[in-house]
LOKOL-670524 format. One record per residue (C-alpha): residue number from 0; residue in one letter; x, y negated, z. Coordinates in steps of 0.2 Angstrom, whole numbers, plus 5000, padded with zeros to 4 digits. Layout:
<pts>
{pt NUM A {X Y Z}}
...
</pts>
This chain:
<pts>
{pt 0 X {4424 4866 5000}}
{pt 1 X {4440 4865 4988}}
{pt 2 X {4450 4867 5006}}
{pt 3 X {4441 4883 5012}}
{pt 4 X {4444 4890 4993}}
{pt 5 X {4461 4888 4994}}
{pt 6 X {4461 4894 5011}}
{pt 7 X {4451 4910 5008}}
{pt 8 X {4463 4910 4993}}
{pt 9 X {4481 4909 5003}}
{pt 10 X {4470 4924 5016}}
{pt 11 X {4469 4936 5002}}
{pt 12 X {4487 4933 4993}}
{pt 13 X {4494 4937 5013}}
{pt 14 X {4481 4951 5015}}
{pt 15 X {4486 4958 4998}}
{pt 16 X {4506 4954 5002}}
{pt 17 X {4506 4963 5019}}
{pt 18 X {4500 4978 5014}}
{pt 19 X {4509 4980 4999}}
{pt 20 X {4525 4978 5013}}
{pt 21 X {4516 4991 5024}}
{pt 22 X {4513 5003 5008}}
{pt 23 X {4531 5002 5002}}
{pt 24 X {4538 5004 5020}}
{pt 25 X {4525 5019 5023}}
{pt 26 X {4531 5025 5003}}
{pt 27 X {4550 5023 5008}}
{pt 28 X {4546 5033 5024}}
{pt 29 X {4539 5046 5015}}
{pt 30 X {4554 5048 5002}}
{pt 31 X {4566 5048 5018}}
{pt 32 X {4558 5063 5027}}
{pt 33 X {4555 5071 5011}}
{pt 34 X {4576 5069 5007}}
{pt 35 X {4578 5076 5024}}
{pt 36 X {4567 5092 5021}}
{pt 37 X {4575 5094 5005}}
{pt 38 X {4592 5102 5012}}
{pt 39 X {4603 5094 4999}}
{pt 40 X {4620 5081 5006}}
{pt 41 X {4615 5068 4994}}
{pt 42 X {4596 5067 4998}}
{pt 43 X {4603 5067 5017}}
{pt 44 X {4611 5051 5011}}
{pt 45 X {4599 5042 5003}}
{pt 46 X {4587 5046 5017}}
{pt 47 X {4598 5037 5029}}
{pt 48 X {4600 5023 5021}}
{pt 49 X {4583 5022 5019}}
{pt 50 X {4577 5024 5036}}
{pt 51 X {4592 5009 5041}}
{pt 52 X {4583 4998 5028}}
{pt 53 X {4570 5000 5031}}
{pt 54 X {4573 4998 5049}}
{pt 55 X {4561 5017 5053}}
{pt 56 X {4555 5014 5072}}
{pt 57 X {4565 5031 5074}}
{pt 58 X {4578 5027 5064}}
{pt 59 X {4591 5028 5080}}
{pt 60 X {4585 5043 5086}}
{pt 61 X {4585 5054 5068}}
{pt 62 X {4605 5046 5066}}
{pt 63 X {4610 5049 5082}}
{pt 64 X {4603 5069 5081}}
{pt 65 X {4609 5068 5064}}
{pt 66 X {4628 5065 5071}}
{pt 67 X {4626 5077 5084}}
{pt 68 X {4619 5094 5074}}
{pt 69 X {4601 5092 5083}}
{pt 70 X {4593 5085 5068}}
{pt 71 X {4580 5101 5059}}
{pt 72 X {4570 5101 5043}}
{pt 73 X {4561 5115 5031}}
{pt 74 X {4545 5116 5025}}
{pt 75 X {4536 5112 5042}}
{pt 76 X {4543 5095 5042}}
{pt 77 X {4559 5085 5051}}
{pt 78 X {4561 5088 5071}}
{pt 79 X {4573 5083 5084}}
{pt 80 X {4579 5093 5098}}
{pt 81 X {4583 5083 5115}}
{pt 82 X {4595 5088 5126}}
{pt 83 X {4583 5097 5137}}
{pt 84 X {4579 5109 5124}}
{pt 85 X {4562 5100 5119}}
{pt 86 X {4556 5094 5102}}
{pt 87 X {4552 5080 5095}}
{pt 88 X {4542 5073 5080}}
{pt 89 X {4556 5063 5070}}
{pt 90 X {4541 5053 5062}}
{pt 91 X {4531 5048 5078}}
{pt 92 X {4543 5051 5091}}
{pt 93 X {4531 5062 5100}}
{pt 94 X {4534 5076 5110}}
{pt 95 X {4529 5094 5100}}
{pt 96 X {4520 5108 5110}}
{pt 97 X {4529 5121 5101}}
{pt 98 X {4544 5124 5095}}
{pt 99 X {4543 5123 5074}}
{pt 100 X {4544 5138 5066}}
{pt 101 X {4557 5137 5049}}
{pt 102 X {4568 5123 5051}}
{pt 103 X {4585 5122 5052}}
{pt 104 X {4600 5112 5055}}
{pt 105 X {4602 5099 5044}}
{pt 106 X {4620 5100 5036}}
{pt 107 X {4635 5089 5035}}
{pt 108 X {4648 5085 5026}}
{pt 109 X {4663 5069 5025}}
{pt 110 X {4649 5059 5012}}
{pt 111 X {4636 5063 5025}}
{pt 112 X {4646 5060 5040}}
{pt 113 X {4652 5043 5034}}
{pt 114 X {4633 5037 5030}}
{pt 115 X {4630 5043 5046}}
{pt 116 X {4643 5032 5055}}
{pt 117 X {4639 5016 5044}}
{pt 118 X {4623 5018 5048}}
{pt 119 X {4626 5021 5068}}
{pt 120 X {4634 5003 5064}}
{pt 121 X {4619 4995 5058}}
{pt 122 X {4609 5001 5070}}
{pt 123 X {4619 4993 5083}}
{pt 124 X {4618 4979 5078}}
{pt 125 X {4602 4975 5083}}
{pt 126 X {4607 4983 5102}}
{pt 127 X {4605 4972 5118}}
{pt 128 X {4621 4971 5123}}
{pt 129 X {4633 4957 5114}}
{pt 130 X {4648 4966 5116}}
{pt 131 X {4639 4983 5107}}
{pt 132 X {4633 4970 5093}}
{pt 133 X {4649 4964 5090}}
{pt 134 X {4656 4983 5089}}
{pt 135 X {4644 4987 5077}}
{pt 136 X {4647 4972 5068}}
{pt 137 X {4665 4976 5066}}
{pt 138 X {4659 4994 5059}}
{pt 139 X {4649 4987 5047}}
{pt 140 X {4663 4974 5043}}
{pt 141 X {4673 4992 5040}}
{pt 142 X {4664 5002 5029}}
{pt 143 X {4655 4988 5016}}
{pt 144 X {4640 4997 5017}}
{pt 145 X {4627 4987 5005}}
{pt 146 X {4612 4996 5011}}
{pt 147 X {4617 4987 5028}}
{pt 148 X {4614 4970 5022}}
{pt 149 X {4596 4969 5026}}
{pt 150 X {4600 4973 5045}}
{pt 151 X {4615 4958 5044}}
{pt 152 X {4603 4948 5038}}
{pt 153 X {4591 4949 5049}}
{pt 154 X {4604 4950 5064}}
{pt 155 X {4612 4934 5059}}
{pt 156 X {4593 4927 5059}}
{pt 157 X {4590 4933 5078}}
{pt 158 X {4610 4932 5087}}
{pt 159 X {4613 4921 5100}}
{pt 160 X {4630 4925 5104}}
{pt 161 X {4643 4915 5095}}
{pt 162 X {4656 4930 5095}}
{pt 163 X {4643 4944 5089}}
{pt 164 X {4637 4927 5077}}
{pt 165 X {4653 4926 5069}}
{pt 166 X {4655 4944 5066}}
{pt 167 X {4640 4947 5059}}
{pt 168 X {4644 4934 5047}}
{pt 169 X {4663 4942 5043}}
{pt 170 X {4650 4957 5040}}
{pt 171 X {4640 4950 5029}}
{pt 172 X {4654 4943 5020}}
{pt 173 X {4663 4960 5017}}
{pt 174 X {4647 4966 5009}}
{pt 175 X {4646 4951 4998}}
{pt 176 X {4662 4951 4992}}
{pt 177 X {4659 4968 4983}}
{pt 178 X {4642 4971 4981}}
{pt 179 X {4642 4969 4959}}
{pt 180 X {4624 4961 4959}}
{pt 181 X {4628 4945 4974}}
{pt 182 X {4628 4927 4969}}
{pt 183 X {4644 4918 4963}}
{pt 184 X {4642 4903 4976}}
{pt 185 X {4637 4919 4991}}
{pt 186 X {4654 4925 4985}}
{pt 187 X {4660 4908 4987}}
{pt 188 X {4654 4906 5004}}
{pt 189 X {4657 4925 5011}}
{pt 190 X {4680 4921 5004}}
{pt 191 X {4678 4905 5015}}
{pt 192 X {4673 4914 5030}}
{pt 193 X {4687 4928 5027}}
{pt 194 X {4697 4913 5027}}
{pt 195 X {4690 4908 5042}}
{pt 196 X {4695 4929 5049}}
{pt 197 X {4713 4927 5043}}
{pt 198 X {4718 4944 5047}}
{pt 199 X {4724 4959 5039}}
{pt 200 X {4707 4965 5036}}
{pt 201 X {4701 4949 5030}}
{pt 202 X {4715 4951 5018}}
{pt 203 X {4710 4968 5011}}
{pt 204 X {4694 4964 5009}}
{pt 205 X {4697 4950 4999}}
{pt 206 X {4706 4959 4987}}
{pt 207 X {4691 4969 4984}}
{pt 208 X {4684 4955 4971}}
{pt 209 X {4678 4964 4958}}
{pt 210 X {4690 4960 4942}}
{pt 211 X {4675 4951 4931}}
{pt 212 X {4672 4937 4944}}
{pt 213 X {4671 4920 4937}}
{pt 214 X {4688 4909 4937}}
{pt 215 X {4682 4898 4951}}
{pt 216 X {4681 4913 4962}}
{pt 217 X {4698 4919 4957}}
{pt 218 X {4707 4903 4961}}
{pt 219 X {4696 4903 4977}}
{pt 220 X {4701 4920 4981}}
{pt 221 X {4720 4915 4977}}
{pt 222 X {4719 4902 4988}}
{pt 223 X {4714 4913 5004}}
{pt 224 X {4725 4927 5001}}
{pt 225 X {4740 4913 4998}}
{pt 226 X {4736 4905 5015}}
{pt 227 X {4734 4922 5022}}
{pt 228 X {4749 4928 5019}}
{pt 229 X {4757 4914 5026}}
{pt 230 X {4746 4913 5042}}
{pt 231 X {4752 4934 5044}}
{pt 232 X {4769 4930 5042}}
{pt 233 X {4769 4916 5053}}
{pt 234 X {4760 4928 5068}}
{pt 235 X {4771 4943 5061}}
{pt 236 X {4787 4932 5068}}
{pt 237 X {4777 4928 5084}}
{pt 238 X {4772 4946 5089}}
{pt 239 X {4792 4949 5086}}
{pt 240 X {4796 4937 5098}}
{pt 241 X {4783 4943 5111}}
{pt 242 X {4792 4963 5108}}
{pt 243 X {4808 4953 5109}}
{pt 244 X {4801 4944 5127}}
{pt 245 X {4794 4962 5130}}
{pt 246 X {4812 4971 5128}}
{pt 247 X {4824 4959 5136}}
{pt 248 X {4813 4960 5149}}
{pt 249 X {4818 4981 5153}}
{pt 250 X {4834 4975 5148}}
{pt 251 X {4835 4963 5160}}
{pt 252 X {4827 4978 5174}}
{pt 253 X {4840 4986 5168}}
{pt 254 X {4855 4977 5168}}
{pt 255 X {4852 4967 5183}}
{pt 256 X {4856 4979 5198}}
{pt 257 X {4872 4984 5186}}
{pt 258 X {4876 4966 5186}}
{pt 259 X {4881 4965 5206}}
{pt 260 X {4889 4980 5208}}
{pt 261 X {4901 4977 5194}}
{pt 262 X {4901 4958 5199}}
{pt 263 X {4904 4961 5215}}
{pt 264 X {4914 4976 5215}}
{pt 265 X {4921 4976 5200}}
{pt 266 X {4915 4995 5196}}
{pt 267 X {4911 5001 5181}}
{pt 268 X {4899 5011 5187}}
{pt 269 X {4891 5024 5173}}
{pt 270 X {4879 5033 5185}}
{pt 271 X {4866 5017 5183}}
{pt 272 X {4858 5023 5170}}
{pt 273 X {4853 5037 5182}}
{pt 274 X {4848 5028 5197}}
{pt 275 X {4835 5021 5183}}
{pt 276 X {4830 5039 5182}}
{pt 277 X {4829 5041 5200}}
{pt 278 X {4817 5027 5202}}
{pt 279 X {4804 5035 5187}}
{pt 280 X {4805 5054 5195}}
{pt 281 X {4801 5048 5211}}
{pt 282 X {4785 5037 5203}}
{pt 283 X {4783 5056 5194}}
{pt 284 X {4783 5062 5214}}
{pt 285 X {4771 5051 5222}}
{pt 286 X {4758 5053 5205}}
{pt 287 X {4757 5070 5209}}
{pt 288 X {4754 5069 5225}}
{pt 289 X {4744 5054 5225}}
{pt 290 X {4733 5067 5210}}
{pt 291 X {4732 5081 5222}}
{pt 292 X {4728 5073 5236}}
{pt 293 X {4722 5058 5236}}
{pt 294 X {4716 5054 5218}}
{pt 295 X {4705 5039 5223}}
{pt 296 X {4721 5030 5227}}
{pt 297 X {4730 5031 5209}}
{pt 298 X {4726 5012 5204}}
{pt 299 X {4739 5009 5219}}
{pt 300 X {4752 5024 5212}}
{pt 301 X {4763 5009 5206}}
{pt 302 X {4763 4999 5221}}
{pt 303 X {4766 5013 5232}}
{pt 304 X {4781 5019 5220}}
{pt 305 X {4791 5004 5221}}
{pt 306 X {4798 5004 5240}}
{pt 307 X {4798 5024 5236}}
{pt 308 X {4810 5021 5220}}
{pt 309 X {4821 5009 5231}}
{pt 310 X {4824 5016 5245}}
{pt 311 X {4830 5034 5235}}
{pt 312 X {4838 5025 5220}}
{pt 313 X {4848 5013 5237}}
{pt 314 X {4852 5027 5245}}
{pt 315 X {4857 5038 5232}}
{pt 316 X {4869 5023 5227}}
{pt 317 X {4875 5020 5247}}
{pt 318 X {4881 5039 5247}}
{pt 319 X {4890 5037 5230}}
{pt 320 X {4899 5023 5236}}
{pt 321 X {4904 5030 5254}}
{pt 322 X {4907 5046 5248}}
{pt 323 X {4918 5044 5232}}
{pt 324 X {4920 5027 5227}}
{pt 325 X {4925 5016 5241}}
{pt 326 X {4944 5028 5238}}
{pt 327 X {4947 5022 5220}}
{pt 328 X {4944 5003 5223}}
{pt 329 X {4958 4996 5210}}
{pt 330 X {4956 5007 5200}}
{pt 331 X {4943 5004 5185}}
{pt 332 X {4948 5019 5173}}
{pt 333 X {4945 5031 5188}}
{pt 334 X {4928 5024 5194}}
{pt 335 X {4923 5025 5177}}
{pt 336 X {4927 5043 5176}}
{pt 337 X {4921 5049 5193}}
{pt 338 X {4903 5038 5190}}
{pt 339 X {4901 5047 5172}}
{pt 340 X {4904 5063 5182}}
{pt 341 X {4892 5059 5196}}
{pt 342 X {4878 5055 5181}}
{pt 343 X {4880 5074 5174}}
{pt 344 X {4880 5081 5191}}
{pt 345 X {4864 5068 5194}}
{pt 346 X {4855 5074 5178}}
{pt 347 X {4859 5092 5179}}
{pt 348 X {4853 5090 5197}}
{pt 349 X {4836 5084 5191}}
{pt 350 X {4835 5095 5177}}
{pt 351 X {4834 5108 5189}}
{pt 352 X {4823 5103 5199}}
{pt 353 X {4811 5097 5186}}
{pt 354 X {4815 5105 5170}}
{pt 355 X {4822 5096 5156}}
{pt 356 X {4806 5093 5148}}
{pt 357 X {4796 5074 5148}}
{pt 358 X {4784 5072 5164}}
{pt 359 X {4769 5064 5161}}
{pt 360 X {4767 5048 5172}}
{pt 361 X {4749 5037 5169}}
{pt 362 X {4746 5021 5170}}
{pt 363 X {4734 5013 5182}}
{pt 364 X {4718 5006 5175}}
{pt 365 X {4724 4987 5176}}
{pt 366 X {4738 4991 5166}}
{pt 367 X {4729 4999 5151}}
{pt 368 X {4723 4994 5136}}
{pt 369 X {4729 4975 5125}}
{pt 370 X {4719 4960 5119}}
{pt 371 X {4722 4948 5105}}
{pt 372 X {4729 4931 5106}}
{pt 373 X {4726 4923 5090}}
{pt 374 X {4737 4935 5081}}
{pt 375 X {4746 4942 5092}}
{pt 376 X {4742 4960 5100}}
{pt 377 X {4748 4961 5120}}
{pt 378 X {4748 4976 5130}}
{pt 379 X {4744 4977 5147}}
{pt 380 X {4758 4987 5152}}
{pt 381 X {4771 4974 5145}}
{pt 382 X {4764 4962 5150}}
{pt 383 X {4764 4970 5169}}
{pt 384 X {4783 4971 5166}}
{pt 385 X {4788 4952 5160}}
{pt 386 X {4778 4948 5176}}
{pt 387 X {4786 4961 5186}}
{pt 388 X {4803 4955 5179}}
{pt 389 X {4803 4939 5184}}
{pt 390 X {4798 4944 5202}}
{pt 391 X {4812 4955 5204}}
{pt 392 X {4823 4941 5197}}
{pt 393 X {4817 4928 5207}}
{pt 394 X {4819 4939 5224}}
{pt 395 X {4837 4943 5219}}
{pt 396 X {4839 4925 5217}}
{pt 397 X {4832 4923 5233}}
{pt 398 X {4841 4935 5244}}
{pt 399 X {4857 4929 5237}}
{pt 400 X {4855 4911 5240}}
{pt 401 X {4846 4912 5259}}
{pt 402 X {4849 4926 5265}}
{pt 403 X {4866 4929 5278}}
{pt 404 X {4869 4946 5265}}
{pt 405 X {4868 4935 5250}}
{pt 406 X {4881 4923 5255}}
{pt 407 X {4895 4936 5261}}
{pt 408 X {4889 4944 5244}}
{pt 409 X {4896 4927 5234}}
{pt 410 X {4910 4925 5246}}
{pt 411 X {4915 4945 5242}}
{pt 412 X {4913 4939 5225}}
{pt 413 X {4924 4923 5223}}
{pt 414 X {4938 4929 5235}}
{pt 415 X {4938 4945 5243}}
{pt 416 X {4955 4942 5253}}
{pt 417 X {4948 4927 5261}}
{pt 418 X {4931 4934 5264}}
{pt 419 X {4941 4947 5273}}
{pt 420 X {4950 4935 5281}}
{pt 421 X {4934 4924 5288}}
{pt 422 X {4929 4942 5297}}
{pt 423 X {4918 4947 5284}}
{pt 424 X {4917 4966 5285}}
{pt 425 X {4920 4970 5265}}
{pt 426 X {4918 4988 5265}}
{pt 427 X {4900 4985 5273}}
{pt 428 X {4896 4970 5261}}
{pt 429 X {4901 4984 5247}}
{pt 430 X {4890 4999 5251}}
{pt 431 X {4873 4986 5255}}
{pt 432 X {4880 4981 5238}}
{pt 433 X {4878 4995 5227}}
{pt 434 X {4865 5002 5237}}
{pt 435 X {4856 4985 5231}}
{pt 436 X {4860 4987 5214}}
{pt 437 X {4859 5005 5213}}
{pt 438 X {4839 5001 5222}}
{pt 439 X {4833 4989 5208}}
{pt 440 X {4839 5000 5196}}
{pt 441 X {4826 5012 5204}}
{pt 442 X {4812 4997 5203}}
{pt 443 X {4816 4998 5185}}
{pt 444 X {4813 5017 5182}}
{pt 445 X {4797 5012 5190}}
{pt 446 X {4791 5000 5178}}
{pt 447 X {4802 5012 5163}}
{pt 448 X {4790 5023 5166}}
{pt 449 X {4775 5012 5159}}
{pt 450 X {4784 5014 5143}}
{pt 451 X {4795 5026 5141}}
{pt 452 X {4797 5046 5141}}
{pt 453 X {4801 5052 5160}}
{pt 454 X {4817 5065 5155}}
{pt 455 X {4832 5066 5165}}
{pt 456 X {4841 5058 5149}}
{pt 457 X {4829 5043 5152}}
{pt 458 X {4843 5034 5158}}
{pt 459 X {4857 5034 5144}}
{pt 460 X {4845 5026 5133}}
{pt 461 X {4849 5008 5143}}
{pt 462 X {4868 5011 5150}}
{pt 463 X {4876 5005 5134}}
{pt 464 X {4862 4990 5131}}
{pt 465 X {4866 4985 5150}}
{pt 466 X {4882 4984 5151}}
{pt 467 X {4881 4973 5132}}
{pt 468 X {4870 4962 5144}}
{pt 469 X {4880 4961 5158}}
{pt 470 X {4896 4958 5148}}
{pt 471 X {4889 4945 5135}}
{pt 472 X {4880 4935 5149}}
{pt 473 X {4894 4935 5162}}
{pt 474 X {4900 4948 5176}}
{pt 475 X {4891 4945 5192}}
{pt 476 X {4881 4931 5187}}
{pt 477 X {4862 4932 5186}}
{pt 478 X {4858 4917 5176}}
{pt 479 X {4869 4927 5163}}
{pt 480 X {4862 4943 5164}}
{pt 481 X {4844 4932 5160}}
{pt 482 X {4850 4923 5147}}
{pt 483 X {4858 4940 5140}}
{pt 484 X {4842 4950 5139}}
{pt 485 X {4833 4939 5132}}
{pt 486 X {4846 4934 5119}}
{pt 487 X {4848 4950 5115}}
{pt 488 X {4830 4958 5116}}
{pt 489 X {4824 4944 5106}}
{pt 490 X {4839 4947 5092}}
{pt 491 X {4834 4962 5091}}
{pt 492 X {4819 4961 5087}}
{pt 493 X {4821 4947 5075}}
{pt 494 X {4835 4958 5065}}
{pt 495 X {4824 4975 5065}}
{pt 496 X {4811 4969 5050}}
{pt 497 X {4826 4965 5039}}
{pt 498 X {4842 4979 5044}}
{pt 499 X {4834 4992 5055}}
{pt 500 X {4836 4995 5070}}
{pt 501 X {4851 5006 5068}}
{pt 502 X {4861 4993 5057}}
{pt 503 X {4850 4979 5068}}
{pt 504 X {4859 4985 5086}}
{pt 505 X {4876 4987 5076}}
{pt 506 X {4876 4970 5069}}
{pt 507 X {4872 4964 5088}}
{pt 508 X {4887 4974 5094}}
{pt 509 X {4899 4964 5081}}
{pt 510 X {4892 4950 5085}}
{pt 511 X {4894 4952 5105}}
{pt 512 X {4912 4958 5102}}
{pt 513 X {4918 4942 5090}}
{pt 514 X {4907 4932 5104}}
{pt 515 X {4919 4940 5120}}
{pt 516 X {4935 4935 5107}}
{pt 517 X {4930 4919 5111}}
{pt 518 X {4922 4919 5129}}
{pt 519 X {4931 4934 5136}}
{pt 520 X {4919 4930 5152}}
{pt 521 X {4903 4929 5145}}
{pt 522 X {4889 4913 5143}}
{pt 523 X {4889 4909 5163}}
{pt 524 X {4908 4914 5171}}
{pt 525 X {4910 4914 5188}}
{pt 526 X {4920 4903 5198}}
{pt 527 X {4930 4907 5212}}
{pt 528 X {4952 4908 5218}}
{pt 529 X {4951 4927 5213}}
{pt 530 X {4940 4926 5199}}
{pt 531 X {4949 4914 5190}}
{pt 532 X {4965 4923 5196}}
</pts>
């Protein structure tokens, strides 16, 4: 008998408990759909956080009509209007045979709009979809939202997934951290696990610790932002080395057709920066044709570009070469002059033809968009170009050392008189020369175009940088003209943080100039009779 009492007993303290829930959630609904009839922003507000705490059946569907304007209340009560046209009940969800007579648009404003996005974040966190739960978790994580900590909670109790887990935690962590009622050891726990986030968010959040927090809090709180700190700065120096990777990279696209023409013919050779150019309008050309008539094809624009920018930027190079340059061999100063004039007849020329503002040039799917690696943020696109850098490299590499071309290129290189000699035609070896050098600069305008503005004056942005490139890592030699980029693009970016980039590229200058005083052939010299003549 004493069992069944206390049994009977526990039945009516559950009894007695659930519908005391179901009253207060039935109580709460009513004051929600009564703030929302009651045409005032800060009812609006309170209503939605009452219907995300309360986690309303319809919550979801009165936010989201909310957000878009299709949210109505007056006197006849709170209704939805789909899509279609139709109305809904916002209480039950069902379907109205009439349109309601009286209501009106609920109104926004920034306090509204905000409530409205928090809560569009807590509702998402109890979406299918990992990914969507994660999102929502990083909204919440965001905006701090107190009336959201129910959801967490409850979230954290059901997830699965470790990703959406640990941000839902990060979340909740936030929260604690400023809400002025939570426990001293919660606030302990949520500081560890911003630890644990060690970002720049992480590190802002933490720094919302209300001033009257205990002293073992404040030393904890120390702690984590000390180790932070040094964590960012650690990351800070890695995401400059990956820009300083990235831009000796272009450098490097750059530089490395100037670097066998001047090599191998000994030209200073100022249109270069134009063949660039070339390459990037004609990537320009095959987009819009591509857009206009085959648009199903763009993801392939890049690849269709490439033999495209070659071949123009090669032949464009070939009839430079035939046409003015082969009568002023041994003489530097002259080439010089008569390639800067080709580049203004060259810029002019596409000016013309395309107008002298910036032409838009998209990027295909796979190279949009960047994840994180630990700290560091990577671009698609930039990353695209290292790979497509070391490519080009390694088939340069590759047609020097085994192909016939390659090795009357060397022996041009080391000794034109005895190449001359040995039958090798060097007025040939010259025009396949430039029209190579000038053709890779035109795979560089491709991949320029990624990251860059598409003007004719795209091209005097690197000229300078190249020919620094080519001079600090040796004339003619590839290896050099690697080993330059990278040095370079990396100093660069290393020097930025502290002098600018102004003062940054003029202390690099300096520093080449005092290096060439010491090397006048660069890192890697050539060998050869006539080079060492």
């Amino acid at each position: 008998m004493p069992i069944l009492h206390r049994l009977k007993h526990g039945l009516v303290i559950l009894v007695a408990l659930v519908a005391a829930s179901v009253a207060s959630f039935a109580q709460n609904a009513d004051e929600a759909f009564a703030r929302l009839a009651a045409d005032s922003y800060s009812d609006t507000s309170r209503a939605i956080e009452l219907l995300v705490s309360t986690a309303h059946p319809n919550a979801a569907l009165i936010v989201e009509a909310l957000s878009d304007g299709r949210l109505l209340s007056g006197p006849g009560g709170v209704a939805v209007k789909t899509s279609s046209g139709a109305f809904v009940d916002a209480r039950t969800g069902q379907p109205l045979a009439v349109a309601p007579e009286g209501l009106k648009a609920v109104r926004l404003n920034n306090a509204v709009r905000r409530a409205v996005q928090a809560a569009l974040g807590g509702l998402g966190l109890l979406n299918p979809d990992p990914a969507k739960r994660t999102a929502a978790a990083e909204a919440v994580f965001k905006s701090r939202d107190a009336g959201l900590l129910p959801i967490v909670e409850t979230a954290i109790g059901k997830e699965t997934d470790p990703r959406a887990l640990a941000a839902l935690r990060q979340a909740q962590a936030a929260i604690l951290i400023a809400k002025p009622d939570a426990q001293p050891l919660d606030r302990l726990a949520a500081i560890e696990v911003l630890h644990e986030r060690g970002d720049q968010d992480a590190l802002a959040t933490l720094r919302a610790l209300p001033g009257d927090a205990t002293p073992v809090l404040k030393e904890a709180q120390a702690k984590a932002i000390t180790a932070i700190e040094g964590r960012l700065k650690l990351w800070a120096v890695a995401q400059n080395l990956w820009y300083g990777l990235s831009l000796g990279s272009v450098l490097l696209l750059a530089a490395i057709g100037l670097a066998i023409t001047f090599g191998v013919m000994g030209v200073i050779n100022m249109a270069h920066g134009e063949m660039v150019m070339l390459g990037a309008y004609t990537t320009f050309v095959v987009q819009e044709l591509i857009r206009n008539h085959a648009p199903w094809l763009f993801d392939w624009s890049l690849a269709i570009a490439l033999p495209a920018a070659f071949i123009v930027a090669g032949a464009v190079g070939i009839a430079i070469e035939r046409g003015v340059i082969r009568f002023l061999y041994g003489r530097p100063l002259e080439t010089l002059l008569a390639t800067w004039g080709i580049s203004l007849i060259l810029q002019q020329a596409v000016r013309t033809a395309f107008g002298p503002t910036n032409r838009e040039v998209g990027a295909p799917s796979f190279m949009s968009g960047a994840f994180e690696l630990g700290g560091l943020a990577i671009t698609y696109n930039r990353l695209w170009i290292i790979v497509f850098a070391a490519l080009v490299f390694a088939a340069l590499l590759a047609i020097l050392k085994l192909t016939p071309m390659g090795l009357q290129m060397r022996a041009v290189t080391q000794n034109r008189r005895m190449a001359s000699a040995m039958g090798i035609r060097t007025g040939r070896i010259d025009a396949l020369t430039f029209g190579l050098g000038s053709g890779v600069a035109g795979l560089a305008g491709v991949a320029l175009s990624q990251i860059d503005n598409v003007s004719p004056n795209l091209g005097q942005s690197y000229i300078i940088d190249s020919f620094m490139v080519v001079v600090f890592g040796g004339v003619g030699n590839l290896w050099g003209t690697l080993v330059g980029a990278m040095t370079l693009g990396v100093a660069n970016k290393l020097l930025e943080p502290y002098a600018g980039a102004v003062l940054g590229k003029i202390a690099l200058l300096v520093c080449i100039i005092l290096f060439i005083q010491k090397r006048p052939r660069g890192l890697f010299a050539l060998k050869g009779r006539a080079v060492e003549a």
